[in-house]
Structure formats: C-alpha cells, structure tokens
N, C-alpha and C positions, 0 to 999 in steps of 0.2 A: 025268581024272586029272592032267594035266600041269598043272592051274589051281591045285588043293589042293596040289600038289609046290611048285611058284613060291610059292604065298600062304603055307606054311610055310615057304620057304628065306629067303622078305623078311622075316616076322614072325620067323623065329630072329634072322637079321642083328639087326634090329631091338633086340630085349632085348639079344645081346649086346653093342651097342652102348651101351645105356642102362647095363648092367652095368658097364662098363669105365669110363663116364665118371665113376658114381658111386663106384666103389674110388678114383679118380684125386680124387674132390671128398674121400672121407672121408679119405684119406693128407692132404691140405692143411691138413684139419680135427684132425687128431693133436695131442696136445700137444709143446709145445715143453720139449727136456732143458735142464734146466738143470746148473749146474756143481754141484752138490750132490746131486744123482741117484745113488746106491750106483756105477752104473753108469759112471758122468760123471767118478766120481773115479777108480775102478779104471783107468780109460783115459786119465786125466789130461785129461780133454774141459775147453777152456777156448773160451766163445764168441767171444772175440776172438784170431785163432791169433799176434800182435805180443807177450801175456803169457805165451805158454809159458816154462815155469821151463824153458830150455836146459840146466840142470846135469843137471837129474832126468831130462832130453828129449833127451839127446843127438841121438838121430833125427830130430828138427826142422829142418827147415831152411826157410827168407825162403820165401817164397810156397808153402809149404803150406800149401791149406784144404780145410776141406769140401769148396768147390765145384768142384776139380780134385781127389777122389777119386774112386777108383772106386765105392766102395759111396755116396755121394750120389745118392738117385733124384729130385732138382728136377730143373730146367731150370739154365742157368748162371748165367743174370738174378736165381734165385728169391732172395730173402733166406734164407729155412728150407726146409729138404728134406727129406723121410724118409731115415733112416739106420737097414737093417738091423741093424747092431753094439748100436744101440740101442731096438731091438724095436719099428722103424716110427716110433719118437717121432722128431719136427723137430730137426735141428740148424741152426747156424747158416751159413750159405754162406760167413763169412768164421772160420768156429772151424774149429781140430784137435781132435784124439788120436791115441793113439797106435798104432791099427789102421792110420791113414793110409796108402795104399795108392795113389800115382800113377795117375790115369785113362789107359788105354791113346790 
C-alpha cells in the first residue's frame, strides 16, 4: 500500500509540475497589447511610459512602468509580461497606464 501511495504522490507532483510550467510557457506565448487595443486606449496604455500625454495623465509620474507595478506578472528583466488589466495579453516592461498601481 505505501508503494501505490508514494508512486501517486510523485506522479501527482509530477503533472502538477508539468502543469505549471506550461501555463507559465502559454502566459509568455500571449499576445502582445498594442496601443490601439479598445482596451489600450481606455487606460491610456502607451508602450514606451517617456510619451505619456501628462496633461490627460496627470497621475504619471518619471519612472513609472509596467515593470514596477503590481499587476505585472514577468520577471523584472522580462521585456513583456502578462497584465491582468489586460486579460493576460503582454505589456510592455517599460509601458504605463493608467491602472498603474506601485509594486508593494
């Protein structure tokens, strides 16, 4: 009994291992938002976060980006990262909008 316990606890491990790395490969695989996305414009999303129109953006401010918010799920390195706000689609690691939300 203790042999079929083990050989399922490693084979569970196992898949949800495999599981995790493939959600993690298909998020990389996402497409990338671009600034004309319905969504892109509603949140004023601009890839490079130096062109934010500051008048329209008052809440902008010098070194906010993707890649110091909080809903960015890259790495800090990544260039593009899934962004909740934008239903999994890649933003850019050096773009805003206006959800922008300081990473804790």
């Amino acid at each position: 009994m203790k042999s079929s316990r083990r050989t399922f606890l490693i084979t569970s491990i196992g898949a949800v291992s495999a599981l995790a790395l493939a959600s993690r490969e298909a998020l990389a695989d996402a497409p990338k938002v671009t600034e004309s996305d319905p969504t892109a414009v509603a949140l004023g999303y601009k890839m490079d976060a130096t062109k934010v129109d500051k008048a329209k953006y008052p809440k902008y401010a010098a070194g906010q980006k993707c890649g110091n918010c909080q809903f960015f799920q890259g790495k800090a390195a990544d260039p593009f990262g899934p962004c909740p706000m934008f239903g999994g689609k890649q933003v850019a690691n050096g773009g805003w909008c206006s959800a922008y939300s300081k990473k804790a």
